[in-house]
N, CA, C and O atoms as CSV, one atom per row, in Angstrom:
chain,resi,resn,atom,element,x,y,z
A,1,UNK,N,N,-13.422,-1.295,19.365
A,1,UNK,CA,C,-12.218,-1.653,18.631
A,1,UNK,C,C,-12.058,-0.717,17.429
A,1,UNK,O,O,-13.060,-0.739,16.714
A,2,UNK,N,N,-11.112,0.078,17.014
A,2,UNK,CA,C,-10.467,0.618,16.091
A,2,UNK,C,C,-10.642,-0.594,14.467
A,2,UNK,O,O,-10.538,-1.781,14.159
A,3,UNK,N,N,-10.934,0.625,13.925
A,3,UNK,CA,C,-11.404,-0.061,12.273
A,3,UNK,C,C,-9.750,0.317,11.860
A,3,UNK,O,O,-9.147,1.323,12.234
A,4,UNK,N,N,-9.335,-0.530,11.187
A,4,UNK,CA,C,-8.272,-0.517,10.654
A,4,UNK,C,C,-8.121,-0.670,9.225
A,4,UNK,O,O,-7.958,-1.873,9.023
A,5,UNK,N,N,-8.091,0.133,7.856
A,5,UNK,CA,C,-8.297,0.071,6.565
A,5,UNK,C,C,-7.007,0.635,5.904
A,5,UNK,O,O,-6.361,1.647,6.178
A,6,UNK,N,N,-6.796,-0.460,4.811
A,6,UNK,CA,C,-5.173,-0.238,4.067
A,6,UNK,C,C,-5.823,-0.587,2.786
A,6,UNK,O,O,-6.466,-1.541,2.348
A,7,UNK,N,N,-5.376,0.639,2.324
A,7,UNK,CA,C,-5.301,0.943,0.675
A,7,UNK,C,C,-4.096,-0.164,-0.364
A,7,UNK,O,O,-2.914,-0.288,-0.042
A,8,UNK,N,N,-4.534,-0.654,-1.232
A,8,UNK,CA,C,-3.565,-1.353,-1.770
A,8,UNK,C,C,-3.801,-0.559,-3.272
A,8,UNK,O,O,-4.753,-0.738,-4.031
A,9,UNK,N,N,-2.906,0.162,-3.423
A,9,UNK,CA,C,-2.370,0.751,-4.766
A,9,UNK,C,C,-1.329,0.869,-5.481
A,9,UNK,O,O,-0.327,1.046,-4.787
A,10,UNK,N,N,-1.056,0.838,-7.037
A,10,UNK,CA,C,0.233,1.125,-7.472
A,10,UNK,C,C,0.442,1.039,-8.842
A,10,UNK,O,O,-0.532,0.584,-9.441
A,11,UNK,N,N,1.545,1.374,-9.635
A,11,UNK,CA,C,1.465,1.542,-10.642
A,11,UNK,C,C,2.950,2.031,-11.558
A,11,UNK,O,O,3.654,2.435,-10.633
A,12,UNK,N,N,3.384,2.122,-12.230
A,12,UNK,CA,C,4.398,2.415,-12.986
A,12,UNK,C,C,5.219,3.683,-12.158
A,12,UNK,O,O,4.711,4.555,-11.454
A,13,UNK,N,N,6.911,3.437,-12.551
A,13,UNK,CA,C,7.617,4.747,-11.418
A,13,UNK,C,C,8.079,5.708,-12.403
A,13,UNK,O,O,7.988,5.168,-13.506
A,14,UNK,N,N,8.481,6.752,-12.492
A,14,UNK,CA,C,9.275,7.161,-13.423
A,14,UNK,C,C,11.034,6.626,-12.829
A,14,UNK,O,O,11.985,6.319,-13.547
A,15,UNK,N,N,10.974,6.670,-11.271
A,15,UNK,CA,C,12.055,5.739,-11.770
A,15,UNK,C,C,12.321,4.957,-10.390
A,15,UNK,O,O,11.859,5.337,-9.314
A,16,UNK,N,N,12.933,4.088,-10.517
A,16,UNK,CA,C,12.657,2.580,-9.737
A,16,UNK,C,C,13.045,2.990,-8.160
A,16,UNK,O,O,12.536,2.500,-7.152
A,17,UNK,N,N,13.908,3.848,-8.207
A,17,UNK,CA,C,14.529,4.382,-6.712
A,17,UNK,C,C,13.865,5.305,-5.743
A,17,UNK,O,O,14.074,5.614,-4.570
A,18,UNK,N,N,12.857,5.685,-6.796
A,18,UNK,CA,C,12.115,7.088,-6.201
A,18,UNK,C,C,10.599,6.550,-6.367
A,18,UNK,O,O,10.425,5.418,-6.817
A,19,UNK,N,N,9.563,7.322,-6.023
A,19,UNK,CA,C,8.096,7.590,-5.180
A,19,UNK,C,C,7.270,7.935,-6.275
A,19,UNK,O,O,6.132,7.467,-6.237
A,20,UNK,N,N,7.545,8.578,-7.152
A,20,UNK,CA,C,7.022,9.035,-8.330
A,20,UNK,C,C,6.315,8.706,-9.327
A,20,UNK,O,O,6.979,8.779,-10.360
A,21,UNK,N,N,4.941,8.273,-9.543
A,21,UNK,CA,C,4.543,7.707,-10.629
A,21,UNK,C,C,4.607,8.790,-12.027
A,21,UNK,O,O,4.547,10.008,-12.193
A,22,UNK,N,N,4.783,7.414,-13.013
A,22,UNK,CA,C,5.011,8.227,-14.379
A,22,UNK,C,C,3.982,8.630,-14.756
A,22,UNK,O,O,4.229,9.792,-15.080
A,23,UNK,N,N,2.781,8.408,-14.968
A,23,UNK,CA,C,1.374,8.558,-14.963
A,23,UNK,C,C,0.139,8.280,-13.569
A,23,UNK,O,O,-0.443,7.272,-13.169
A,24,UNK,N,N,0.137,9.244,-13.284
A,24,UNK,CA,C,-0.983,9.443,-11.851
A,24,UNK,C,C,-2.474,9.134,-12.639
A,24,UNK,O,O,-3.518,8.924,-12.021
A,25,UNK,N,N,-2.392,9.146,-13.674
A,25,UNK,CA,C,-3.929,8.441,-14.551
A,25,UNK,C,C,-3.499,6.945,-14.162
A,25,UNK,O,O,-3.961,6.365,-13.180
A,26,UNK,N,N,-2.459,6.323,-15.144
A,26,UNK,CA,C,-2.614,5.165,-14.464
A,26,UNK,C,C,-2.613,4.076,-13.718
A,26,UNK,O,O,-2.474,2.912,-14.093
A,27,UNK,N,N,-2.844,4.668,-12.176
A,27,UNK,CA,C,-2.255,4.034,-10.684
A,27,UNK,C,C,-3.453,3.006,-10.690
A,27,UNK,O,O,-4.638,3.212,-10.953
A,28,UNK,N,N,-2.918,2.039,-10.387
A,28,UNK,CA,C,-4.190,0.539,-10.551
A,28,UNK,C,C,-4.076,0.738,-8.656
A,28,UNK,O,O,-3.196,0.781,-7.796
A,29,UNK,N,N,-5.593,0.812,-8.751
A,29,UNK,CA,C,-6.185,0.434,-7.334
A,29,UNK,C,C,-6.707,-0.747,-6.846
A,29,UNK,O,O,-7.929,-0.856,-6.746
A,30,UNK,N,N,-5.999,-1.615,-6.540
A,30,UNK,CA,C,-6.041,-2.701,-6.034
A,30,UNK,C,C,-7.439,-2.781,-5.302
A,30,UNK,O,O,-8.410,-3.362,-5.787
A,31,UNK,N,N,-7.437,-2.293,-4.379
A,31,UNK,CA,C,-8.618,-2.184,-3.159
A,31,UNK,C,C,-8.539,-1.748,-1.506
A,31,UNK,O,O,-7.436,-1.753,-0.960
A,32,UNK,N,N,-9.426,-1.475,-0.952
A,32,UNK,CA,C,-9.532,-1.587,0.876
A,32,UNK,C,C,-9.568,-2.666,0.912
A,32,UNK,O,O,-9.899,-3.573,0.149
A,33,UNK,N,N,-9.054,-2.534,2.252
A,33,UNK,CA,C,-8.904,-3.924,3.123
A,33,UNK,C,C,-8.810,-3.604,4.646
A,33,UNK,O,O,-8.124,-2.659,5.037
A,34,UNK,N,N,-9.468,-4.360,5.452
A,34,UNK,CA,C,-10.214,-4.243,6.540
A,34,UNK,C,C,-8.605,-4.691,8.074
A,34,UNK,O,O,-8.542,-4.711,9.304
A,35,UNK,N,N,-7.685,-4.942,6.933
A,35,UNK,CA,C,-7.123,-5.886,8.444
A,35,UNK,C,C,-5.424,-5.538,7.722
A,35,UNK,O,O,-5.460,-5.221,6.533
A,36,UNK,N,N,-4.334,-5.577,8.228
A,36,UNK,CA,C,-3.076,-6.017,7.619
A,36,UNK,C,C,-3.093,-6.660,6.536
A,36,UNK,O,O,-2.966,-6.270,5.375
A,37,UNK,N,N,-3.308,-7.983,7.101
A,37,UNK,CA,C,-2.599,-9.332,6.507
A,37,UNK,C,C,-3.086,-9.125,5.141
A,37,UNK,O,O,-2.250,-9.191,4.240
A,38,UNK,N,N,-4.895,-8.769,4.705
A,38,UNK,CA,C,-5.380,-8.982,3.496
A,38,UNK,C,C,-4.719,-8.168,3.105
A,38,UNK,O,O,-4.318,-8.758,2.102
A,39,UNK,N,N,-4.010,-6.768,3.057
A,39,UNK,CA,C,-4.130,-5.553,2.748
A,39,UNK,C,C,-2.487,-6.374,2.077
A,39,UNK,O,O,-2.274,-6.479,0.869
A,40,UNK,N,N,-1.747,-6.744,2.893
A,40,UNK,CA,C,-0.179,-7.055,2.852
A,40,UNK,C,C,-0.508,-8.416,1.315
A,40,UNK,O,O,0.165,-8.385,0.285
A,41,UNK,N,N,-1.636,-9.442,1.564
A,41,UNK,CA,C,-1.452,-10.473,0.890
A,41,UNK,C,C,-2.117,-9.870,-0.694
A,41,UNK,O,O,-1.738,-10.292,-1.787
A,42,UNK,N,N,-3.219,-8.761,-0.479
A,42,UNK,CA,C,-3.403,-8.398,-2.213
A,42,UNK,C,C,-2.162,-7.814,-2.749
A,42,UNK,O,O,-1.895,-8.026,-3.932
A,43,UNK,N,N,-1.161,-6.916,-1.831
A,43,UNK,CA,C,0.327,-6.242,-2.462
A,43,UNK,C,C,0.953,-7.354,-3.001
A,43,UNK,O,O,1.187,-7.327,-4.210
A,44,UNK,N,N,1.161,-7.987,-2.581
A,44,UNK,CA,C,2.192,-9.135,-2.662
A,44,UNK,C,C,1.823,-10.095,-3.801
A,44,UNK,O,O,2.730,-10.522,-4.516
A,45,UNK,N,N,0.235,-10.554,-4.072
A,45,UNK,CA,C,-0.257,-10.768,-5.594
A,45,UNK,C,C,0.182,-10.105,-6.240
A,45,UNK,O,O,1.204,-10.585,-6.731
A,46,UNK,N,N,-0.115,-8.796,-6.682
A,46,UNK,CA,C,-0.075,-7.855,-7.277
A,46,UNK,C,C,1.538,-7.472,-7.729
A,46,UNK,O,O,1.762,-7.316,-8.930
A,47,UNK,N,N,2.462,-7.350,-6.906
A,47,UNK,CA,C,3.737,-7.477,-6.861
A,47,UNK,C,C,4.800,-8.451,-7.787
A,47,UNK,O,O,5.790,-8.312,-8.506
A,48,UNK,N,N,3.838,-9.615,-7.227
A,48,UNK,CA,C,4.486,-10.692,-7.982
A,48,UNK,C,C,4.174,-11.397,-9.576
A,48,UNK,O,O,4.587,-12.305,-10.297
A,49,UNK,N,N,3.020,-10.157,-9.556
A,49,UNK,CA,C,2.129,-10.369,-11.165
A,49,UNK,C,C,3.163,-9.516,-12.064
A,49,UNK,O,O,3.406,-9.784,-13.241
A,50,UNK,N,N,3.813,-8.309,-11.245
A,50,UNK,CA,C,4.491,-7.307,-12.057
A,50,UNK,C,C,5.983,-7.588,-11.769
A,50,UNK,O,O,6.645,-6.561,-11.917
A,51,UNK,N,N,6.523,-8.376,-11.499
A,51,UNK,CA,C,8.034,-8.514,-11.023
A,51,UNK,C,C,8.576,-8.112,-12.116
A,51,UNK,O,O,9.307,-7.125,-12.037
A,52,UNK,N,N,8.357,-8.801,-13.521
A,52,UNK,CA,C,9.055,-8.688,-13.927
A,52,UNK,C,C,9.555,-7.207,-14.915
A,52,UNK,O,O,10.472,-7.152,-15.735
A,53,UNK,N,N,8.543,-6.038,-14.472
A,53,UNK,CA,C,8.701,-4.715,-14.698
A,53,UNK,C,C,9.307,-3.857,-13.757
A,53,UNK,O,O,8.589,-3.256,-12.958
A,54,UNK,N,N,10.886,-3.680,-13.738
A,54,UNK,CA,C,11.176,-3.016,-12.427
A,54,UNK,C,C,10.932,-1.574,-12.158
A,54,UNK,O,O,11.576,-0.848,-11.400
A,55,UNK,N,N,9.972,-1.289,-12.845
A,55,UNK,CA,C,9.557,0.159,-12.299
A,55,UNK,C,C,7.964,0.297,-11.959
A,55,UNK,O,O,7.383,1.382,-11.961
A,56,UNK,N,N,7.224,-1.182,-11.615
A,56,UNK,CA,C,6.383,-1.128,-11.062
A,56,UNK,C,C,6.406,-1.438,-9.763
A,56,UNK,O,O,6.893,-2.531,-9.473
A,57,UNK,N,N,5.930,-0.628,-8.752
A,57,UNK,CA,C,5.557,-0.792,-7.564
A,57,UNK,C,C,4.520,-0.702,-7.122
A,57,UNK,O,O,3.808,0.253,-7.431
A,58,UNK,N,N,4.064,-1.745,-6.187
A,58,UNK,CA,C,3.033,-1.478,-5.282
A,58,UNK,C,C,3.091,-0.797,-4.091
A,58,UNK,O,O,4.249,-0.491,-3.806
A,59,UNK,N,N,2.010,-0.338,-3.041
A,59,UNK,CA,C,1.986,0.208,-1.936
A,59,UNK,C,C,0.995,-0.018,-0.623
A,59,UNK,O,O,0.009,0.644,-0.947
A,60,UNK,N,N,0.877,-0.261,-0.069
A,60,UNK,CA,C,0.228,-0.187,1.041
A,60,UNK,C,C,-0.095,0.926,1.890
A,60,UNK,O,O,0.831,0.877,2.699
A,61,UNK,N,N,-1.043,2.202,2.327
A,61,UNK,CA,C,-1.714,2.737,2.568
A,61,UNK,C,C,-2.404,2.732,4.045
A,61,UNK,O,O,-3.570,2.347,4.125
A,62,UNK,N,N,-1.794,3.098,5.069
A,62,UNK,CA,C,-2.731,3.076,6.686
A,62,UNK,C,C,-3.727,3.921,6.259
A,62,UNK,O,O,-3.432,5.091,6.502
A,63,UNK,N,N,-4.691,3.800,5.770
A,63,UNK,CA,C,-6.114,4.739,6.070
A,63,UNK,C,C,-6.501,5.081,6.893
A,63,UNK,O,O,-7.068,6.174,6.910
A,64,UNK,N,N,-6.370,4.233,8.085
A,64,UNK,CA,C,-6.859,4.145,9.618
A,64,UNK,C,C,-6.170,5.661,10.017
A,64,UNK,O,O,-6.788,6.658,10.390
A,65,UNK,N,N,-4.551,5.506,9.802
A,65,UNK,CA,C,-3.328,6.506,10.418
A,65,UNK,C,C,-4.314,8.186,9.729
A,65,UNK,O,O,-4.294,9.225,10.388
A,66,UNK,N,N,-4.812,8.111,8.828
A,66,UNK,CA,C,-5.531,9.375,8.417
A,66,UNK,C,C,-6.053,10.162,8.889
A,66,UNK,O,O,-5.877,11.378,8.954
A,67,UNK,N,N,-7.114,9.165,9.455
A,67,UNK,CA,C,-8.350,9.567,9.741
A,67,UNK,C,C,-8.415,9.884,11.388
A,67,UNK,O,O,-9.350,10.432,11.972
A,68,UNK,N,N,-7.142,9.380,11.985
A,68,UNK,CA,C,-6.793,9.771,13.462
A,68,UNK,C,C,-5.704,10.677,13.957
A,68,UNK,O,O,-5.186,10.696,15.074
A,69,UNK,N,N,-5.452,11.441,12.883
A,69,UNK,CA,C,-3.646,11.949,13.298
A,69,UNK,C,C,-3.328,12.461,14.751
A,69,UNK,O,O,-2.357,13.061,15.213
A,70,UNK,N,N,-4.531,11.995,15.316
A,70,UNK,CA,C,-3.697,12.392,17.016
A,70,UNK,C,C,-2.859,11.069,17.636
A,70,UNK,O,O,-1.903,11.031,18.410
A,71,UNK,N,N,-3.643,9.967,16.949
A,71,UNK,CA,C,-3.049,8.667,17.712
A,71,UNK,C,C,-1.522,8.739,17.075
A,71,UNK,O,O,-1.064,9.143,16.006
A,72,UNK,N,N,-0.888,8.058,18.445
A,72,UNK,CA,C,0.383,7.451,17.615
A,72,UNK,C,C,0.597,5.810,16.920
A,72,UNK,O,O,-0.118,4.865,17.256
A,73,UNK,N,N,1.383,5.739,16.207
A,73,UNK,CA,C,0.983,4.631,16.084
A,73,UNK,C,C,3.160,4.397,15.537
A,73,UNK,O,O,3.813,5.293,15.002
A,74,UNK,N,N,3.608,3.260,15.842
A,74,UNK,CA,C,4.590,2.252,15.678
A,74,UNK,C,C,4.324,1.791,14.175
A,74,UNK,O,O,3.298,1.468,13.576
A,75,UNK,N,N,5.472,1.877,13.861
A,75,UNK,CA,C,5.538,1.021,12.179
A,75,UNK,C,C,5.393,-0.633,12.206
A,75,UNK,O,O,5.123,-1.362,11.251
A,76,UNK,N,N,5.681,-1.050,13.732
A,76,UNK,CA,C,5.036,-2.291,13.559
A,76,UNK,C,C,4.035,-2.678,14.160
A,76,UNK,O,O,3.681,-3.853,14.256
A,77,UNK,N,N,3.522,-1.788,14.588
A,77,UNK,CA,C,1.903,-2.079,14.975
A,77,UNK,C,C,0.855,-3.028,14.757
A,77,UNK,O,O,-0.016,-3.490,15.493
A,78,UNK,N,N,1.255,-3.250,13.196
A,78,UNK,CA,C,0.277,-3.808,12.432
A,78,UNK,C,C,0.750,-5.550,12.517
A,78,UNK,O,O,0.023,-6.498,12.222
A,79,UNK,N,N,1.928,-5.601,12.924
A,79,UNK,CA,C,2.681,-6.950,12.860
A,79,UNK,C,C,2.894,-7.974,14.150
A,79,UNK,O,O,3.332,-9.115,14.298
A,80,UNK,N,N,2.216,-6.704,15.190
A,80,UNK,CA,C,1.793,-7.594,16.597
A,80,UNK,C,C,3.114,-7.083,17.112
A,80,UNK,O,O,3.314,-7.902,18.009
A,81,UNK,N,N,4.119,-6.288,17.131
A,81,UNK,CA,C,5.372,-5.741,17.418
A,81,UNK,C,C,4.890,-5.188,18.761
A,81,UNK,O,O,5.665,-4.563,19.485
């Protein structure tokens, strides 16, 4: 069976529409996570700790997708799609 690991990271934008952090020092790394769901349920803490800053975002991370770039893989893969 395929190890499946998602990065949960994120941190301030320079601006809310775009990808860009304002400071790459300070991107809070949440953690690995072994499966989706944990990986989806620490974002979503994390998310909802910062709502009320709209230029913080979180992210989610396929690690797995990295470390294999021959496989293909579906954007909902992870969702039983």
């Amino acid at each position: 069976m395929t190890q499946r690991l998602h990065l949960v990271f994120g941190g301030e934008l320079v601006d809310p529409q775009k990808t860009a952090f304002k400071n790459v020092d300070d991107i809070h790394i949440v953690g690995m996570f072994p499966d989706y769901e944990s990986a989806h349920n620490a974002w979503k803490a994390e998310a909802q700790r910062t709502v009320d800053n709209a230029h913080m975002r979180y992210f989610i991370a396929h690690i797995h997708r990295l470390r294999d770039e021959e496989a293909e893989a579906s954007p909902t893969e992870e969702l039983g799609g």
